[in-house]
KEKE-3310 file (N, C-alpha, C; in steps of 0.2 Angstrom, whole numbers, plus 5000, padded with zeros to 4 digits):
npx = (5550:5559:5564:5579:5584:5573:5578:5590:5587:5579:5589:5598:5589:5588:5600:5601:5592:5591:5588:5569:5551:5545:5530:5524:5516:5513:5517:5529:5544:5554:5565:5569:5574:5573:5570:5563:5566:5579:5580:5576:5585:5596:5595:5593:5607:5616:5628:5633:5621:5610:5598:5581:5566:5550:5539:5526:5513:5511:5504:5513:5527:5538:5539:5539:5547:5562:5560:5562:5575:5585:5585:5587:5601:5606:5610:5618:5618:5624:5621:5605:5591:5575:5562:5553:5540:5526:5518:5509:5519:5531:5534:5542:5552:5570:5580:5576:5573:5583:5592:5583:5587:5600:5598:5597:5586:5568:5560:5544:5532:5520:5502:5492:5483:5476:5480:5495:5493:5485:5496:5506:5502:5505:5514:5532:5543:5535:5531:5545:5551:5543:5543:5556:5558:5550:5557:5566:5577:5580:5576:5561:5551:5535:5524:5511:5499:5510:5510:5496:5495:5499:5496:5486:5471:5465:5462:5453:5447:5437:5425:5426:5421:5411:5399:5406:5402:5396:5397:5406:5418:5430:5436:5448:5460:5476:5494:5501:5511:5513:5502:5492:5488:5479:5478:5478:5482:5488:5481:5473:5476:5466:5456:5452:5447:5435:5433:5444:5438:5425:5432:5438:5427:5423:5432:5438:5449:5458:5472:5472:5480:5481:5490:5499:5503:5520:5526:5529:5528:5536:5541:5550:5559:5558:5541:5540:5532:5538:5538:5540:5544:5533:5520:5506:5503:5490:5482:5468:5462:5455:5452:5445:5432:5416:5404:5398:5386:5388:5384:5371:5368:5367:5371:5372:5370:5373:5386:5389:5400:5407:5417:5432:5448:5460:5474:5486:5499:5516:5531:5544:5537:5533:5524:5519:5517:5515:5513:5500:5504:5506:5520:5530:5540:5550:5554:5562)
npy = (5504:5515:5532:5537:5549:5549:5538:5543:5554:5545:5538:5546:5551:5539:5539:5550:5547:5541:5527:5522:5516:5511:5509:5499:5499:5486:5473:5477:5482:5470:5466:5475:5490:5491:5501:5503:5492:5493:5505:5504:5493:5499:5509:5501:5497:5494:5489:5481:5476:5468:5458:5454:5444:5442:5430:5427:5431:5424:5410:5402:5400:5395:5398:5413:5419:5415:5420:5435:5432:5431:5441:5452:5445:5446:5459:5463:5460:5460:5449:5436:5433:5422:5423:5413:5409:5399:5395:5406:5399:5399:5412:5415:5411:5409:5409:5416:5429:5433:5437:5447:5458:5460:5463:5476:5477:5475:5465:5463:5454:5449:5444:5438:5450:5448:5434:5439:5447:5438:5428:5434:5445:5455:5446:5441:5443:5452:5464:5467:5468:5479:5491:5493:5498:5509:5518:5518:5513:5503:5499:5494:5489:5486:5477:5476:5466:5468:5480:5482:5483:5490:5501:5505:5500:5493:5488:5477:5468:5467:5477:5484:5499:5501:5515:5525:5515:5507:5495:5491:5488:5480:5479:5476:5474:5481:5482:5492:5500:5513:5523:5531:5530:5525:5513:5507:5497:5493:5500:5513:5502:5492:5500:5508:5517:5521:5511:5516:5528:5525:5519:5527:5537:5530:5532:5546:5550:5547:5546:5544:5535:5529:5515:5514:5501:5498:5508:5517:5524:5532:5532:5543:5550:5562:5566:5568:5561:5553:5552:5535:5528:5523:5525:5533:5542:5543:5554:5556:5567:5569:5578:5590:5588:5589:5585:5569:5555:5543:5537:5534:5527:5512:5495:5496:5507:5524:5533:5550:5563:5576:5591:5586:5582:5579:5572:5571:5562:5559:5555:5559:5568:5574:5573:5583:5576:5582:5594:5594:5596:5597:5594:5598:5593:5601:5609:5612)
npz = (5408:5418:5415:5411:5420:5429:5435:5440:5450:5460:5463:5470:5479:5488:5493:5499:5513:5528:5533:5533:5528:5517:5506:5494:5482:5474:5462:5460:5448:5446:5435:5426:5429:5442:5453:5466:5471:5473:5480:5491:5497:5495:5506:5514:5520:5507:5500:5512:5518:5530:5526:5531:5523:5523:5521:5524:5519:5510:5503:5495:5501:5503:5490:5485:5493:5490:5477:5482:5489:5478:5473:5480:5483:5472:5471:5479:5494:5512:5518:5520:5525:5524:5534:5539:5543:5547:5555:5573:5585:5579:5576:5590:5588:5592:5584:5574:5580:5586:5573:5566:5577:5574:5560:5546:5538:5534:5522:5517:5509:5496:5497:5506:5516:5528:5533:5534:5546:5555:5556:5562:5571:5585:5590:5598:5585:5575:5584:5588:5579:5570:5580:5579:5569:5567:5577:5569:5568:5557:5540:5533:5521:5514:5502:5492:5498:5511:5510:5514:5528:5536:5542:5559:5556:5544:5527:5522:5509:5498:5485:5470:5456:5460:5465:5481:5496:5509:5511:5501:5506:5518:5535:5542:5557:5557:5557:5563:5559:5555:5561:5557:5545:5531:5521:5503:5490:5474:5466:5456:5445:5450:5452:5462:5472:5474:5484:5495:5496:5504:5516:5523:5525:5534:5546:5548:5556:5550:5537:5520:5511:5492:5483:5468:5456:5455:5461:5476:5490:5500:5517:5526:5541:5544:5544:5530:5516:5501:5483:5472:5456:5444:5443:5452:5470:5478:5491:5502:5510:5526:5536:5536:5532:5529:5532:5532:5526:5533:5547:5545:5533:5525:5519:5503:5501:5494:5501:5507:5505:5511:5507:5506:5506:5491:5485:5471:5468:5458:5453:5462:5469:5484:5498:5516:5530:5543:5541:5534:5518:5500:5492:5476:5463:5463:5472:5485)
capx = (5556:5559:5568:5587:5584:5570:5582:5595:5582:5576:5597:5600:5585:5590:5608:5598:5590:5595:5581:5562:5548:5545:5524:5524:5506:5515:5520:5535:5549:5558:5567:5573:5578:5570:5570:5560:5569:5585:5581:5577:5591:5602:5594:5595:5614:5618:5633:5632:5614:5607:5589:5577:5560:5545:5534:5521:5508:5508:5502:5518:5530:5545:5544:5542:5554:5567:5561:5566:5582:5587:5584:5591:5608:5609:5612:5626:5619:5630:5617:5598:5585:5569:5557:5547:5533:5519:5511:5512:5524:5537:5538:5545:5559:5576:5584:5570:5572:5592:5591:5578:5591:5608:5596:5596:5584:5564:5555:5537:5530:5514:5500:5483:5485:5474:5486:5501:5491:5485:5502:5513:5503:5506:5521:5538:5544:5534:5534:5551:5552:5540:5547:5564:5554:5547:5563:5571:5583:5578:5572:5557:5545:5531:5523:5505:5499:5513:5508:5490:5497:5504:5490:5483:5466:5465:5458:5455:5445:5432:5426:5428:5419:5405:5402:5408:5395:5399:5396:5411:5424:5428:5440:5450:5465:5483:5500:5501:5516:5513:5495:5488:5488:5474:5483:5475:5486:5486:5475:5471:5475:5459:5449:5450:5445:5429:5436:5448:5435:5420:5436:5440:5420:5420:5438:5441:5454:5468:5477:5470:5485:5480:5496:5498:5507:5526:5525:5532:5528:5542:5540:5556:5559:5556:5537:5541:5531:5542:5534:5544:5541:5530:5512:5505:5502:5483:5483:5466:5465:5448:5454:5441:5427:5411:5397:5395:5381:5392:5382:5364:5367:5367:5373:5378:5368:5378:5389:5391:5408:5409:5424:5438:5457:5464:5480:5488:5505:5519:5538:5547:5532:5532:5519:5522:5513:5515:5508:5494:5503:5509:5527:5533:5548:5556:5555:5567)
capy = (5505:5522:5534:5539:5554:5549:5535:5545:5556:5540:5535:5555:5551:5535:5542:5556:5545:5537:5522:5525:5514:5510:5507:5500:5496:5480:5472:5480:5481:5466:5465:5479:5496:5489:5507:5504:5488:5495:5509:5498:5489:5505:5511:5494:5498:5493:5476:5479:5475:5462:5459:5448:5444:5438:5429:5422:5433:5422:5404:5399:5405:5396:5401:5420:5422:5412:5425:5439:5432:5432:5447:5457:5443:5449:5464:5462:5461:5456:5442:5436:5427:5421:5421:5407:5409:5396:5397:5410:5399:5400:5420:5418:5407:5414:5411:5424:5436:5438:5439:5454:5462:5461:5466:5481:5480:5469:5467:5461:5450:5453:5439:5440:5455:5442:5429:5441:5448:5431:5423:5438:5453:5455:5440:5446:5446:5457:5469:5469:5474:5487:5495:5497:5504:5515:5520:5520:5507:5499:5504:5492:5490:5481:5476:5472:5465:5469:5489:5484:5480:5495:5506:5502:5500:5491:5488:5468:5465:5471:5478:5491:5498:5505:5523:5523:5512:5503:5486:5488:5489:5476:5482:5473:5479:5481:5480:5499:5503:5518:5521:5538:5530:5518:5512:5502:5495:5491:5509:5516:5497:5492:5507:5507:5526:5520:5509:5519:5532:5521:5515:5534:5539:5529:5534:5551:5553:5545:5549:5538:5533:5524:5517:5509:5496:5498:5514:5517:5529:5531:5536:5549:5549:5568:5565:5569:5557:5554:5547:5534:5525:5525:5528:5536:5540:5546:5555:5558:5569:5570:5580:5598:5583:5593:5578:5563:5550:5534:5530:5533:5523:5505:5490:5497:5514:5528:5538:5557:5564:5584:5595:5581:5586:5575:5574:5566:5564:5556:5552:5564:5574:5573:5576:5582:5574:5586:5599:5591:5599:5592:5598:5595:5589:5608:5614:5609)
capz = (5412:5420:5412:5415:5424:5434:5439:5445:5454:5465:5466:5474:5485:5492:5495:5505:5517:5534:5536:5530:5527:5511:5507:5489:5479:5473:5457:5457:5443:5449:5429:5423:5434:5448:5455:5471:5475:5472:5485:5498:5496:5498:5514:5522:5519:5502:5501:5521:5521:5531:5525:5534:5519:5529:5513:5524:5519:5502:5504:5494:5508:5499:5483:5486:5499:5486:5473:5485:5491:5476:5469:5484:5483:5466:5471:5483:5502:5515:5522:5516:5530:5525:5540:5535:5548:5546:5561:5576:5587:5574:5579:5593:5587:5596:5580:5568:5584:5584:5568:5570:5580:5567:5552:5542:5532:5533:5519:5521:5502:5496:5498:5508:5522:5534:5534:5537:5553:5558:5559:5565:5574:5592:5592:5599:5582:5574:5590:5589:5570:5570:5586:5576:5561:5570:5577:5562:5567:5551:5534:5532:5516:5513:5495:5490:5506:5516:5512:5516:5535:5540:5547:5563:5554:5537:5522:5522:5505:5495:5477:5465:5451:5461:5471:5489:5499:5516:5508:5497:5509:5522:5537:5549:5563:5554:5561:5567:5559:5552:5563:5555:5537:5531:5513:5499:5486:5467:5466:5450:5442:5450:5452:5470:5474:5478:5491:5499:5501:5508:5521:5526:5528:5542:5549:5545:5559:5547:5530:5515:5503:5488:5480:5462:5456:5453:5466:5482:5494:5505:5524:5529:5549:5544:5541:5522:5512:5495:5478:5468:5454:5438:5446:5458:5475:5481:5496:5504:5516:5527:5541:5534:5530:5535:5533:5529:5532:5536:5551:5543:5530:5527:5515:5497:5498:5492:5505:5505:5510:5508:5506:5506:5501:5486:5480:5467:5468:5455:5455:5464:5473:5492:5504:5522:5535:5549:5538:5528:5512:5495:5489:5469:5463:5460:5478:5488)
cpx = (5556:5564:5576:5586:5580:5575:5588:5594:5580:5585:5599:5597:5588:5596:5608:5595:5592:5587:5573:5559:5543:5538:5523:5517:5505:5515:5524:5539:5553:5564:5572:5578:5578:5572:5569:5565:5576:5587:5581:5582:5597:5600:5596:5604:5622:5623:5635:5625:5615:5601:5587:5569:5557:5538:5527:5511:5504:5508:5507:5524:5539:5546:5545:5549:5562:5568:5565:5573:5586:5590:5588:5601:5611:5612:5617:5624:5622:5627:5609:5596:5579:5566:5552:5544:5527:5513:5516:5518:5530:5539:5541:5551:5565:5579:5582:5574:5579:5592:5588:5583:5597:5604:5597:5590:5577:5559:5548:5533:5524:5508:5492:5486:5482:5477:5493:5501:5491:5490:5507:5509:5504:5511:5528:5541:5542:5533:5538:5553:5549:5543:5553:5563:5554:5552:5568:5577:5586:5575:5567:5552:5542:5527:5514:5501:5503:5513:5500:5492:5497:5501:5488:5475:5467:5462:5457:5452:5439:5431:5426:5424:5411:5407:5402:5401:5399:5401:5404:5417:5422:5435:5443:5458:5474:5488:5502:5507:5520:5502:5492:5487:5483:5477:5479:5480:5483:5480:5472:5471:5469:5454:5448:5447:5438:5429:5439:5444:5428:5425:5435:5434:5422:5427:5442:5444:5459:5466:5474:5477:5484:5486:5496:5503:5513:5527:5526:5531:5531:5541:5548:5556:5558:5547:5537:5536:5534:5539:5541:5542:5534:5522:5513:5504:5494:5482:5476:5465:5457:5447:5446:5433:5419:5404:5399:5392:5382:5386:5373:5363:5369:5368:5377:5372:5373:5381:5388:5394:5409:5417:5429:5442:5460:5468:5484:5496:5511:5525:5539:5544:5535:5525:5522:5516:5511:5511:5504:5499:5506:5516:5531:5539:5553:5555:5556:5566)
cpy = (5513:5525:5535:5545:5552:5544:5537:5551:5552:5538:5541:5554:5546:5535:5546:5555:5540:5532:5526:5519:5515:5506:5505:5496:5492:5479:5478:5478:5477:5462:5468:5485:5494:5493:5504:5496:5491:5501:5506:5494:5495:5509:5507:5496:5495:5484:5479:5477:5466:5462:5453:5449:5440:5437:5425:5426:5428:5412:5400:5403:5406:5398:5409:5422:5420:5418:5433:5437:5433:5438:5452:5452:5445:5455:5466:5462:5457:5448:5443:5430:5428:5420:5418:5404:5405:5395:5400:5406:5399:5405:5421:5411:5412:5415:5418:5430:5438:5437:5446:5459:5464:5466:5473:5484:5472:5471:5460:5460:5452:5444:5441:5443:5449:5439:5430:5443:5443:5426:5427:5446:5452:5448:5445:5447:5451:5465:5472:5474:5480:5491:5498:5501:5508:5519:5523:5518:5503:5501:5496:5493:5484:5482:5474:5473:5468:5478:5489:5484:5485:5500:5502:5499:5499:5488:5478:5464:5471:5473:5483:5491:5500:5511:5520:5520:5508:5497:5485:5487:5484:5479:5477:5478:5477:5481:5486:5502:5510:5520:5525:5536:5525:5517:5504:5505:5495:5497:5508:5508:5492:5494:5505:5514:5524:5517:5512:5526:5531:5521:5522:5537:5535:5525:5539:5552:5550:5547:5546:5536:5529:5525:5513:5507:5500:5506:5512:5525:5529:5537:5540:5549:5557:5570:5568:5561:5556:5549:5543:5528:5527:5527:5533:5537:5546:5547:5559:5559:5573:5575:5586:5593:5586:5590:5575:5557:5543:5533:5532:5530:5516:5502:5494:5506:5519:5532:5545:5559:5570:5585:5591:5583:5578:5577:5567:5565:5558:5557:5559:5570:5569:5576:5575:5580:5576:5591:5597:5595:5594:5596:5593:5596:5597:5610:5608:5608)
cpz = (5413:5417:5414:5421:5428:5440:5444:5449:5461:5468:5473:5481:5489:5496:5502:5513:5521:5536:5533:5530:5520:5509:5500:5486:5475:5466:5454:5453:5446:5443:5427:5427:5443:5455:5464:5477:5477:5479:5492:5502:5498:5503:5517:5522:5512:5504:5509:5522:5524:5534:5527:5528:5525:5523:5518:5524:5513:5505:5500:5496:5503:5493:5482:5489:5493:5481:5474:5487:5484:5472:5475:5485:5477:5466:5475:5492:5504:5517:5522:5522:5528:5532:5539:5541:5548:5553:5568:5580:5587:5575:5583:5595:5588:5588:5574:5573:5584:5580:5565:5571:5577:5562:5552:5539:5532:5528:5518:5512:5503:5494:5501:5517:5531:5537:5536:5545:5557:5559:5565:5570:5580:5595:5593:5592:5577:5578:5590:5581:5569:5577:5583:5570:5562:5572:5574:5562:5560:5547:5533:5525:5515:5507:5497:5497:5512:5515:5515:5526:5538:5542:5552:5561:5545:5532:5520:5513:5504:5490:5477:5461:5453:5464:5477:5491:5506:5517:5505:5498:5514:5529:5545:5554:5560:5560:5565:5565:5560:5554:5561:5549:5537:5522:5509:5492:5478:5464:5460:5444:5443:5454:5459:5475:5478:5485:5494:5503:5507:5515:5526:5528:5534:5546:5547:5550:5555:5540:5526:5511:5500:5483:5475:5461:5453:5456:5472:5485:5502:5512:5528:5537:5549:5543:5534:5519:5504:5489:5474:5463:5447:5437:5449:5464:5477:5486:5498:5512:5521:5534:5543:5531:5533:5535:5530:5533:5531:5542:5547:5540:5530:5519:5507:5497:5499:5499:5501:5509:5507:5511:5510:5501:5494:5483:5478:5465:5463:5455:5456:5467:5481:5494:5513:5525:5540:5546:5534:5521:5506:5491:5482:5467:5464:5467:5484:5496)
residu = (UNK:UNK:UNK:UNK:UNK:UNK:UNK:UNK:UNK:UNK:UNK:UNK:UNK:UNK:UNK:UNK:UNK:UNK:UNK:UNK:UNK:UNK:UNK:UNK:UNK:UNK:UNK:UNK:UNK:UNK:UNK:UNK:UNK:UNK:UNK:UNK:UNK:UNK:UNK:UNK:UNK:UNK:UNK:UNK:UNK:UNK:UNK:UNK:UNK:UNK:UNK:UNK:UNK:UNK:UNK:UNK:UNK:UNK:UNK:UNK:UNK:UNK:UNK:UNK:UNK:UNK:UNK:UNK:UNK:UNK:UNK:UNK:UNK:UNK:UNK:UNK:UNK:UNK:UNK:UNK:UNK:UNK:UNK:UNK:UNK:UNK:UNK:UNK:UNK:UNK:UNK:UNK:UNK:UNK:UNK:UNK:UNK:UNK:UNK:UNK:UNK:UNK:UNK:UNK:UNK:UNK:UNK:UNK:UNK:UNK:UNK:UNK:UNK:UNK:UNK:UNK:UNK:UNK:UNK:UNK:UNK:UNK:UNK:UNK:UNK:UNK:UNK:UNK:UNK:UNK:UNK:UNK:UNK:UNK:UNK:UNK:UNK:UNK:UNK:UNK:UNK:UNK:UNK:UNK:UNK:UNK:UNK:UNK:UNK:UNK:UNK:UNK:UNK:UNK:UNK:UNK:UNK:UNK:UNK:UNK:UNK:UNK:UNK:UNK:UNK:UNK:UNK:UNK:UNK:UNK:UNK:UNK:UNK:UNK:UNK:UNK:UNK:UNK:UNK:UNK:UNK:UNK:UNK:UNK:UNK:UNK:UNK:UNK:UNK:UNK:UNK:UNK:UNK:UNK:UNK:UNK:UNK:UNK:UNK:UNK:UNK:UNK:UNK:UNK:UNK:UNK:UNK:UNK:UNK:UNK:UNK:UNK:UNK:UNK:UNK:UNK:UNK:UNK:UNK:UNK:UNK:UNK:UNK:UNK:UNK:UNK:UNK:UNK:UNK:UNK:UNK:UNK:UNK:UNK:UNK:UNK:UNK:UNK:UNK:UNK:UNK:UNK:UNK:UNK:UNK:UNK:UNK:UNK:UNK:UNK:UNK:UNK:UNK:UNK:UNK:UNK:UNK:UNK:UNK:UNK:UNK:UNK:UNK:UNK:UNK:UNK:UNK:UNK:UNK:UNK:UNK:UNK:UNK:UNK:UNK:UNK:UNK:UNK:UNK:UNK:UNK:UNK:UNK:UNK)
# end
């Protein structure tokens, strides 16, 4: 459990912010402070919220979604819809879409990234939800899965535990929410550094964010990136990358990736997006 002061650190922040997108690197505190949800939940608009969960990443749609309704009911929002999407023509059910259009607040369960693209990208209702994201009509987060989603190019599978190689990463097309970020979850929980950076070799026009469990790296309409939570957030930054032989090499032979920025940022750091830089808790 997070301490008192950090918690009234992440309470200050969430106060502070009009809508944001909320990327968390899954098994979050759903028990005790439950910081990360709790912020969420007072962006969408606190007991105004009206939260749409969408569990269809996870192959048991009804009992997550139950888990989350509950847990955001317990907290006092005004009104709770699961979008229990089993296959695409279910997306472009009138009732999900006005629904869509009331909400506050979508959050997006955690399960196999595949199965969340393959039911929902390119349907009016996901179009319509991320349009409003992006907008910042709506404070949107997505957990596990639903953080692997949110680059226009994403991390689909793959192992850990080795050095970067091309083999270890598998890469399919995300939801676009957030299109400059490529994001790999449950980070540092299992040793995914190798993965993240194989991913970013061969796609250094974008951001890396490797996010650990029970962490949330929250997207500000200001490009501010804001840490929260008991981890970390891993921000490689490939932009000054002055070689690497991605295309020469082949199956699991080693990559070489020079003068690459990393930064390691933990509760209450930012990083700006607009300026590549990283800003800690003390500077305002």
């Amino acid at each position: 459990m997070i301490n008192t002061e950090i918690k009234n650190q992440t309470t200050y922040s969430s106060q502070s912010t009009k809508n944001a997108i909320l990327v968390i690197g899954g098994a979050e505190d759903k028990v005790h402070g439950k910081e990360i949800l709790q912020t969420f939940f007072n962006l969408s608009g606190g007991i105004d919220a009206i939260i749409g969960i969408v569990p269809c990443a996870s192959r048991e749609p009804s009992l997550i979604g139950e888990r989350y309704y509950r847990l955001f009911n317990d907290m006092g929002a005004k009104e709770i819809k699961v979008l229990d999407v089993r296959d695409r023509s279910r997306a472009e059910d009138s009732v999900y879409r006005n629904f869509v259009e009331d909400c506050t607040g979508i959050f997006l369960t955690g399960g196999d990234q595949l199965r969340l693209c393959g039911l929902l990208a390119d349907t009016t209702l996901m179009n319509r939800i991320v349009e409003r994201a992006q907008k910042r009509e709506i404070s949107l987060a997505g957990t596990s899965a639903g953080a692997a989603v949110m680059g226009r190019h994403m991390i689909s599978g793959g192992s850990s535990a080795e050095s970067p190689n091309r083999s270890l990463v598998d890469m399919a097309v995300g939801l676009g929410i957030i299109p400059e970020v490529l994001v790999d979850q449950h980070f540092y929980n299992r040793n995914r550094l190798a993965r993240l950076l194989s991913a970013i070799a061969g796609y250094p026009q974008l951001i890396g964010i490797g996010i650990d469990e029970d962490t949330c790296a929250m997207f500000e309409s200001d490009g501010m990136i804001q840490v929260i939570g008991k981890g970390t957030v891993t921000i490689v930054d490939p932009r000054e990358m002055s070689y690497t032989n991605h295309r020469e090499v082949h199956g699991n032979e080693p990559l070489s990736m020079h003068n690459l920025k990393l930064h390691i940022l933990s509760h209450g750091d930012r990083y700006d997006l607009h300026k590549h830089l990283p800003l800690n808790r003390s500077i305002s």
